[in-house]
C-alpha positions as CSV (number, residue, x, y, z in Angstrom):
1,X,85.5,47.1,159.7
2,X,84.3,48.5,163.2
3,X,80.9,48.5,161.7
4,X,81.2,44.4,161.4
5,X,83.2,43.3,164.2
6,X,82.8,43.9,167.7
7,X,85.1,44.5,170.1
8,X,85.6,42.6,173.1
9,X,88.6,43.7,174.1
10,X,91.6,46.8,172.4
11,X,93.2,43.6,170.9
12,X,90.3,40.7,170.2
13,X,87.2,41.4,167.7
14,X,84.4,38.9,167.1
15,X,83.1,38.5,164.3
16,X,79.5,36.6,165.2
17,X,77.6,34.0,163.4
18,X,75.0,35.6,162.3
19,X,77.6,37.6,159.7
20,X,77.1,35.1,157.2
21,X,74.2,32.1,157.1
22,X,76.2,29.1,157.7
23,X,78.3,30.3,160.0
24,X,78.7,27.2,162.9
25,X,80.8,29.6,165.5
26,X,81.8,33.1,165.6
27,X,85.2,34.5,163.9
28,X,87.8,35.7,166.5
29,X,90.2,38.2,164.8
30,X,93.6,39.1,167.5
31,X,94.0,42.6,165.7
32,X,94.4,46.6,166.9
33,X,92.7,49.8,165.6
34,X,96.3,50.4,163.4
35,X,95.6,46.8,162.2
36,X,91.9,47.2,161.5
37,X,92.6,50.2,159.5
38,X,94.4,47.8,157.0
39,X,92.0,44.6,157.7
40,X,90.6,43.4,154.0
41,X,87.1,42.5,153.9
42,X,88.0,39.6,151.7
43,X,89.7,38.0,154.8
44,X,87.1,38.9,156.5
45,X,85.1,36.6,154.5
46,X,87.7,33.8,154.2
47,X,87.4,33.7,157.7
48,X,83.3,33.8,157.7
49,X,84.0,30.9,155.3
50,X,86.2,28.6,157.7
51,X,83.3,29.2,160.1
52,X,81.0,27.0,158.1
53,X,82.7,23.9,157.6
54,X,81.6,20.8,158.8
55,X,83.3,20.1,162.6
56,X,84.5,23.3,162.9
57,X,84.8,23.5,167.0
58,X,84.7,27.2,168.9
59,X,85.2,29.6,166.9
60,X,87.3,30.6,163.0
61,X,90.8,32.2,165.2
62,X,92.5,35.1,162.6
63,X,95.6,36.4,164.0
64,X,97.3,39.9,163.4
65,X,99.3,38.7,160.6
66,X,96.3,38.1,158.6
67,X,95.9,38.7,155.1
68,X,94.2,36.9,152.2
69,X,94.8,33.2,151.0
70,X,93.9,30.3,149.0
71,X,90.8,29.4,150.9
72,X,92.1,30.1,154.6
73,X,93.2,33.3,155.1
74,X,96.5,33.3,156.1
75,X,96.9,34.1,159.8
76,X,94.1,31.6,160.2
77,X,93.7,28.5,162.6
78,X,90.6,26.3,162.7
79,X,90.0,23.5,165.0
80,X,88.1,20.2,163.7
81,X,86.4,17.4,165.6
82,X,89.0,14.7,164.8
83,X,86.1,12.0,164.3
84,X,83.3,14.3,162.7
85,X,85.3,17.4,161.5
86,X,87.4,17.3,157.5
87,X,91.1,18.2,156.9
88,X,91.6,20.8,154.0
89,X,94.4,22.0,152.0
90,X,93.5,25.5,152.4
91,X,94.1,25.9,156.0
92,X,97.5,24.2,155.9
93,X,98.4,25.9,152.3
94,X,100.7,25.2,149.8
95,X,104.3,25.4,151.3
96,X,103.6,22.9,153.6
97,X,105.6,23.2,157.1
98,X,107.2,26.5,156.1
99,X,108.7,27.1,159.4
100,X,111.4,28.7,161.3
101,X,114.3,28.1,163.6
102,X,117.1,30.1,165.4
103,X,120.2,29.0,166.3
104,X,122.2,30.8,169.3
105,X,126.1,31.2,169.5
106,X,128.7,32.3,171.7
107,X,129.6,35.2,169.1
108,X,128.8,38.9,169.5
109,X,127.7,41.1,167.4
110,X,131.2,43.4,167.5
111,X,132.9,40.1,166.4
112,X,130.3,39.5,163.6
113,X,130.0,43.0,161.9
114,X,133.3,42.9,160.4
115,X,132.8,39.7,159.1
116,X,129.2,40.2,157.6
117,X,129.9,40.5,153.9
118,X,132.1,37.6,153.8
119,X,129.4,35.0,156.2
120,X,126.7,36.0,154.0
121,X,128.2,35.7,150.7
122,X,130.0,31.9,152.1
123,X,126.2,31.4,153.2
124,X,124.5,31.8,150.1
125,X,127.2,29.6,148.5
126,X,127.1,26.6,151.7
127,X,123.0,27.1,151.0
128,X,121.7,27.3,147.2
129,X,118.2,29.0,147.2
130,X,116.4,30.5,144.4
131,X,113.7,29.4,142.3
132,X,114.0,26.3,141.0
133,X,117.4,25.8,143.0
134,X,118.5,22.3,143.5
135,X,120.7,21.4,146.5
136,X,124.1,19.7,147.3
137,X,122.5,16.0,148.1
138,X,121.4,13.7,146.1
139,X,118.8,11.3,147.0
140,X,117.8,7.9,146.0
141,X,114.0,7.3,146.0
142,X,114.2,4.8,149.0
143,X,116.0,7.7,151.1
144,X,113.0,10.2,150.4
145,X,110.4,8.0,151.2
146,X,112.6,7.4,154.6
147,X,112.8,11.3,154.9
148,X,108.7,11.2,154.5
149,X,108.2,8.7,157.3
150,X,111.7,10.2,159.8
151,X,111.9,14.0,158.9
152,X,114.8,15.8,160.6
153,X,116.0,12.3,162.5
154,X,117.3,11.2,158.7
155,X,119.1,14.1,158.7
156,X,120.4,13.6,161.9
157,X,121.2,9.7,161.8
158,X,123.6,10.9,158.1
159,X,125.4,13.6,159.9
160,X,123.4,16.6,159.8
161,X,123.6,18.4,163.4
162,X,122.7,15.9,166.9
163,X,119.8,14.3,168.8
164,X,119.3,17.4,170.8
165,X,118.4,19.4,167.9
166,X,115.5,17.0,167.6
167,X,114.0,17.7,171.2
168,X,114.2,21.2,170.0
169,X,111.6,20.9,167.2
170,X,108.0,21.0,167.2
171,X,107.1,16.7,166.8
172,X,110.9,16.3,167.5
173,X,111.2,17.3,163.8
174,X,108.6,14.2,162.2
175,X,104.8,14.7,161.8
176,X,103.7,11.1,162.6
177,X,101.5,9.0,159.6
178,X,103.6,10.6,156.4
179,X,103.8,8.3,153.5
180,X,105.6,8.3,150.4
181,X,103.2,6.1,148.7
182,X,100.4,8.7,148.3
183,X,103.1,10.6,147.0
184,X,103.4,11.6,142.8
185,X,105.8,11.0,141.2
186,X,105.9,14.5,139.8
187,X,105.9,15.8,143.5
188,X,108.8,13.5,144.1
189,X,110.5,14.7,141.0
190,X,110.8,17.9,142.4
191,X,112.1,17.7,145.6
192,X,114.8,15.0,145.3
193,X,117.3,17.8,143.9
194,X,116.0,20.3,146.3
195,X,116.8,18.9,149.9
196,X,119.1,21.6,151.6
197,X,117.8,24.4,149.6
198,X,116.0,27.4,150.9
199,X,113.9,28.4,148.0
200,X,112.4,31.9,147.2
201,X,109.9,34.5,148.3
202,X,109.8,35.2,151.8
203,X,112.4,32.3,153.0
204,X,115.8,33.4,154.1
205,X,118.9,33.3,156.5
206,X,119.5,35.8,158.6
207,X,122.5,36.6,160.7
208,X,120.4,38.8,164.0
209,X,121.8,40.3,167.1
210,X,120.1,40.5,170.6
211,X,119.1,43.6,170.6
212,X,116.8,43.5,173.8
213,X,115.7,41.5,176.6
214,X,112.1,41.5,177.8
215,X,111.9,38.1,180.1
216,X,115.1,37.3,181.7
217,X,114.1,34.5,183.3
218,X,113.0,32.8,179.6
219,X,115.9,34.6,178.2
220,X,118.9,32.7,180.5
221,X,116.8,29.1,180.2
222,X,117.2,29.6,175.8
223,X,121.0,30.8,176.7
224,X,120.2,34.2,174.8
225,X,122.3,37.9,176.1
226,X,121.9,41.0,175.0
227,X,124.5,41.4,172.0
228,X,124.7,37.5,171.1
229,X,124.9,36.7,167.9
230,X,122.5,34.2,166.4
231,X,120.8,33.0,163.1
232,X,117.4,32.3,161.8
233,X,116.5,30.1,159.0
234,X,113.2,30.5,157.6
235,X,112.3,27.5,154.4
236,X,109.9,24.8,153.9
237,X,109.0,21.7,151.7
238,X,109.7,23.8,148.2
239,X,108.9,22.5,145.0
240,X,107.5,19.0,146.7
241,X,104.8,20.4,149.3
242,X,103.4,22.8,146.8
243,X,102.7,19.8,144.4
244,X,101.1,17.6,147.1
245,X,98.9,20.5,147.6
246,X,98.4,20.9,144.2
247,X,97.6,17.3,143.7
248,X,95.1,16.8,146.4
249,X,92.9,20.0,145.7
250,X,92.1,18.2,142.6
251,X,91.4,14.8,144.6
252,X,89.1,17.0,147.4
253,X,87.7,18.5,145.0
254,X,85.8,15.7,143.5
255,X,85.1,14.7,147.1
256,X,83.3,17.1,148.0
257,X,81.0,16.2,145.7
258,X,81.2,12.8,146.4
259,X,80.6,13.5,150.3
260,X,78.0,16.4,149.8
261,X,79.9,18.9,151.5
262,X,78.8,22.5,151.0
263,X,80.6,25.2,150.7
264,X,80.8,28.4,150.4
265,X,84.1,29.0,148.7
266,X,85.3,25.8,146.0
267,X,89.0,26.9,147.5
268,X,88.2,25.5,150.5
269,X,88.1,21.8,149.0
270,X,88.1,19.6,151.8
271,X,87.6,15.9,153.2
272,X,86.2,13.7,156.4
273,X,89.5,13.4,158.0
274,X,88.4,10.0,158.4
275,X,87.4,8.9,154.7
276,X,90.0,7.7,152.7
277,X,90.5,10.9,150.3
278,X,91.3,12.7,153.8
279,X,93.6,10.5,155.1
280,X,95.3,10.0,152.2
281,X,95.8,14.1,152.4
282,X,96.8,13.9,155.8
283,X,99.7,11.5,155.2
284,X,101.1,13.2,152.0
285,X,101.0,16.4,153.9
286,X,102.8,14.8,157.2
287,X,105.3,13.8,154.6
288,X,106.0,17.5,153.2
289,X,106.6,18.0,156.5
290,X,108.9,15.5,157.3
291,X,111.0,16.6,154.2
292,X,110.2,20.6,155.4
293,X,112.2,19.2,158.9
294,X,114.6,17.6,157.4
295,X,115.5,20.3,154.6
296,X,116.0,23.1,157.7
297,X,118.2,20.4,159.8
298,X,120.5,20.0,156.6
299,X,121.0,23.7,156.5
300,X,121.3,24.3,159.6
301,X,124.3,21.9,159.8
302,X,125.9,23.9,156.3
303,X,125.5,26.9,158.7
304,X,127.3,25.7,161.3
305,X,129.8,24.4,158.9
306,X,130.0,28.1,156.9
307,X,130.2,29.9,160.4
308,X,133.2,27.8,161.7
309,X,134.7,28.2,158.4
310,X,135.2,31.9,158.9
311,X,135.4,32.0,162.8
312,X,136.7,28.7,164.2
313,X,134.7,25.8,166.5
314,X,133.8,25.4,169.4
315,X,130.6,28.4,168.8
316,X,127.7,26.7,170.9
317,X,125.6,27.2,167.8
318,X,122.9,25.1,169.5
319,X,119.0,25.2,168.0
320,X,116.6,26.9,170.8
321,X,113.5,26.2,168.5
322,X,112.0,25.3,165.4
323,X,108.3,26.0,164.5
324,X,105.7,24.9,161.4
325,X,104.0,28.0,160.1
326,X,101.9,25.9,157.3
327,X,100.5,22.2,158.8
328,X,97.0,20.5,160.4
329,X,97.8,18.2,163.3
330,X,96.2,16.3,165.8
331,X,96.0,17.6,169.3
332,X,94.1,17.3,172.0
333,X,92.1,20.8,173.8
334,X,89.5,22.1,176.0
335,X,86.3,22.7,174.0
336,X,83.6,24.5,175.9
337,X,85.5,22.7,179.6
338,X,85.2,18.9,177.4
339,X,88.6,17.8,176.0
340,X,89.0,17.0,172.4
341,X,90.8,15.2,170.0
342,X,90.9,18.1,167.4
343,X,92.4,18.5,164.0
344,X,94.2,21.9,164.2
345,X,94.8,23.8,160.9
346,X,97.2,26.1,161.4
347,X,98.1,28.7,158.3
348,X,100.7,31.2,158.2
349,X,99.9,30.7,162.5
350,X,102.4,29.7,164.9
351,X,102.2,26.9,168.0
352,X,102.1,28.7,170.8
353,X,101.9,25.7,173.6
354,X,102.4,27.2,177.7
355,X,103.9,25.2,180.5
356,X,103.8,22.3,181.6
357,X,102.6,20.7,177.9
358,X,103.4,17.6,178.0
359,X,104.5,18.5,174.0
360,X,107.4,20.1,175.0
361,X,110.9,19.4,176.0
362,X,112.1,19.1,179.5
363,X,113.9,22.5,179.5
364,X,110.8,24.3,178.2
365,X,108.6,22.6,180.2
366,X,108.6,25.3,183.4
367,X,108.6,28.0,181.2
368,X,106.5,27.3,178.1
369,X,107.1,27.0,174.2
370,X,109.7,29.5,172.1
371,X,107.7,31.1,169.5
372,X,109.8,32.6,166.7
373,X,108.2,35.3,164.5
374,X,111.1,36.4,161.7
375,X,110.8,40.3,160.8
376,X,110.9,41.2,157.4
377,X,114.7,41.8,156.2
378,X,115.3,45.2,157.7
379,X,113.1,44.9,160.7
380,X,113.2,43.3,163.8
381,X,112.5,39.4,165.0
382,X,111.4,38.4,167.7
383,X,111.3,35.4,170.6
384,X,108.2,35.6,172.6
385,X,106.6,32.3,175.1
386,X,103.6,30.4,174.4
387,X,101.0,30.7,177.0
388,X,98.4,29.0,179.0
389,X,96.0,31.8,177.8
390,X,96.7,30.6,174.1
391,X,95.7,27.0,175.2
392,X,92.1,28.3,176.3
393,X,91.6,30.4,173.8
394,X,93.7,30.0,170.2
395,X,94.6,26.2,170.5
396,X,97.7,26.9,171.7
397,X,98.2,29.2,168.4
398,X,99.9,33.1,168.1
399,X,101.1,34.6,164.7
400,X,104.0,33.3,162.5
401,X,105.6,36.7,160.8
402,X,104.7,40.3,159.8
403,X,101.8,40.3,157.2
404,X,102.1,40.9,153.8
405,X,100.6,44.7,153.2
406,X,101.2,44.5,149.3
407,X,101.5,41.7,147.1
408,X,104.2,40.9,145.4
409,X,103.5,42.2,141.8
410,X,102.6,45.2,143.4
411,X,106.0,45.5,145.6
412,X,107.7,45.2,141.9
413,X,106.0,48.0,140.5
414,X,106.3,50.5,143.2
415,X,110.0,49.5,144.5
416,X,113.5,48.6,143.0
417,X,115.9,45.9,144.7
418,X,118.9,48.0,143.7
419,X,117.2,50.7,145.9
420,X,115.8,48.5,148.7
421,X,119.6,47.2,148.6
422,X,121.1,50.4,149.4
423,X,118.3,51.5,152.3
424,X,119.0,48.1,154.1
425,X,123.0,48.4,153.4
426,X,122.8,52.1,155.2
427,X,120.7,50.5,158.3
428,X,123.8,48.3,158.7
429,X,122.6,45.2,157.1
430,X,124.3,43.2,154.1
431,X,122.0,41.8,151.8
432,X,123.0,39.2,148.9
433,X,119.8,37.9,146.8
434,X,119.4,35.6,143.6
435,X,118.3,38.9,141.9
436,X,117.0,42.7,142.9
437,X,113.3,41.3,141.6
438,X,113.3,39.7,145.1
439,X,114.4,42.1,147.3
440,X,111.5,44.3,146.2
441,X,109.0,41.7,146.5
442,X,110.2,40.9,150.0
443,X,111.2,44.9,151.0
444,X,110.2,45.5,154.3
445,X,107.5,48.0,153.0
446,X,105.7,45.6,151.6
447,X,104.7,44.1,155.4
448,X,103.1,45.3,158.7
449,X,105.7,46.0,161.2
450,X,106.6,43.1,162.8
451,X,107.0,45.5,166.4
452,X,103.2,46.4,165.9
453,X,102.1,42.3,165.0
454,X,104.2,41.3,168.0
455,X,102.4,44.4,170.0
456,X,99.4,42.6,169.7
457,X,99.9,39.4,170.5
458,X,101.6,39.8,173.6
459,X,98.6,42.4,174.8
460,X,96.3,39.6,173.8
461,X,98.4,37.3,176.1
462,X,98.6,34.9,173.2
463,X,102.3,34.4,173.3
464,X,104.9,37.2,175.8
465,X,107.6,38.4,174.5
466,X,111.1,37.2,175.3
467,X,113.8,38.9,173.2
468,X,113.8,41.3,170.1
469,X,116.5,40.4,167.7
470,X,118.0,42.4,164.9
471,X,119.2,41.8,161.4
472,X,122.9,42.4,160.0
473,X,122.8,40.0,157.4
474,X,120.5,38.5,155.0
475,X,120.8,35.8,152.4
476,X,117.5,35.7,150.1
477,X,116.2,33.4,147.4
């Protein structure tokens, strides 16, 4: 790919705009030489593509976790004029507000390891996942269109967890404008028996360790030690997001036509943000995310539930963050030294907002946003800071996970989850899954290295790194 980008510095490329005749502003692609060597040209071109949509502002961002999407590729994040520019499905994809959180404690990781088997095992019974996998709740119509408009305060306000875990949310856990009127039925259907469920794929629980300390400073304002025991939970809207993607392509669809919006790739179906078909997008995708925020706050309140189960109260399992990976929003930015009320796609990307945002809560505020990017089952996680370099130059954005290297069928045919089982179980880490299929889909072979990803970012200055945590549990879908 040398021979199309250029490099303007060991860790950014451009990509300009005279790659591809439409382009309105270059591609920016936060990658290495390791990285390139892997780079597809087909997300090369997604991201040539993302460059010619109408309002697109600066530049088409790809970060290192990029590989190729519906549309978008994911690892992308685009930035639209909110009055001129259109909202698409692509660049928020279709689990919307897939996200992450971690949770700290006051155990170790001595006091943990004996324990593993059992917490895991009690875990993947306290939290159903699985495809298809319907949840402990039950909720009535009028409670899920409440859940579309409050996200994780519903949970909240019925019991699930405290106030303070909603200051530690991105939007205090609720994308303002969700509605449940633009909402199918069908969509509806499927995620009323899936509240409190993590689903398949890539989402997971994971019991982690501190392994390392990078920032102290950052490290003692989150509470986190070397050895400290804590949790990440990484799920979205499931069967319900996926369906008011679904839905809406076929809606965008048709309006492109009806708005005579070119494009150069039919996946990347789009809207005005300000016509009715866009709106109308906008507020059934705020509403995914709602029930996205809501769906981790439930489970994280079954997890602290399982973990004093099996090791008493009194754990100060308190949330240090929680981050969308799959949403558009509307911020405000710098724009060639003009500030701008932009609508930011961000897909398979992470929020990366540096101090002093007035977005953040007060504890954060001096030092700048946790950004969590989850490893890949055997590898490491890690806890980095958002930046003020990210605000000038990503939209406040850095990468969300590892990268997918090989898809899925592929993964099947090369690897066995029996086998994958037994590797992670000799690294130390107990694995329980709905079946082996998913364990080889999701083996840590089939990413990039989540230490090489990470690498990059901070280098770029995107997002620092805080703490590196490691995995001795696992509970898959």
């Amino acid at each position: 790919m040398e021979n199309v980008l250029k490099k303007i510095t060991n860790y950014k490329w451009e990509l300009p705009k005279t790659y591809k005749k439409g382009m309105k502003v270059p591609a920016y692609f936060y990658i290495n030489r390791e990285l390139m060597d892997i780079l597809e040209r087909d997300a090369v071109e997604q991201a040539a593509n993302v460059a010619t949509m109408p309002g697109i502002q600066y530049a088409s961002l790809v970060m290192p976790d990029v590989h190729v999407g519906y549309g978008f590729p994911i690892g992308g994040v685009a930035g639209f004029d909110a009055e001129e520019g259109v909202v698409s499905p692509g660049g928020v994809g279709f689990d919307i507000n897939c996200g992450v959180r971690v949770l700290r404690s006051n155990l170790t990781v001595d006091e943990v390891r004996p324990k593993i088997k059992e917490l895991i095992d009690e875990l993947f019974v306290a939290v159903p996942s699985g495809v298809g996998s319907e949840g402990r709740l039950r909720v009535t119509d009028d409670e899920l269109d409440e859940i579309f408009v409050k996200g994780a305060e519903w949970a909240v306000r019925n019991g699930f967890g405290t106030k303070e875990d909603l200051k530690h949310c991105e939007e205090n856990g609720c994308l303002e404008g969700g509605r449940g009127d633009v909402v199918s039925k069908k969509a509806k259907n499927r995620g009323k028996p899936q509240l409190g469920t993590l689903g398949s794929g890539n989402h997971f629980l994971e019991v982690q360790y501190v392994e390392k300390i990078y920032n102290e400073e950052a490290a003692k304002v989150m509470g986190l030690e070397e050895g400290m025991v804590t949790v990440m939970i990484h799920c979205g809207s499931r069967g319900l997001g996926h369906q008011v993607c679904t839905d809406s392509l076929e809606v965008l669809n048709r309006a492109v036509r009806k708005y005579h919006i070119s494009l150069p790739d039919k996946q990347l179906a789009c809207a005005p943000i300000k016509s009715r078909e866009g709106e109308d997008y906008f507020a059934g995708m705020a509403a995914s995310a709602n029930y996205a925020w809501a769906n981790r706050q439930i489970i994280t309140h079954w997890t602290r539930e399982t973990f004093e189960k099996i090791f008493g109260s009194d754990l100060g399992m308190d949330l240090i963050y929680d981050v969308a990976h799959n949403i558009a929003k509307f911020e405000e930015h710098y724009v060639n030294g003009e500030k701008m009320k932009l609508c930011i796609h961000r897909k398979g990307a992470t929020r990366a907002f540096g101090r002093n945002s007035k977005e953040l809560p007060e504890d954060y505020t001096k030092i700048g946003q946790p950004v969590l990017i989850p490893g890949s089952m055997g590898t490491a996680s890690y806890i980095l800071l958002g930046t003020e370099k990210a605000m000038k130059e990503t939209f406040g954005s850095t990468c969300h996970g590892s990268g997918r290297v090989m898809s899925r069928a592929m993964a099947k045919r090369k690897l066995r989850g029996s086998r994958v089982k037994d590797e992670l179980a000799r690294k130390g880490i107990y694995v329980r899954a709905t079946h082996g299929a998913i364990l080889a889909e999701e083996a840590p072979q089939a990413y990039k290295l989540s230490d090489v990803v990470v690498d990059v970012v901070h280098n770029a200055g995107i997002s620092l790194l805080v703490a590196r945590l490691r995995p001795i549990g696992v509970a898959k879908g």
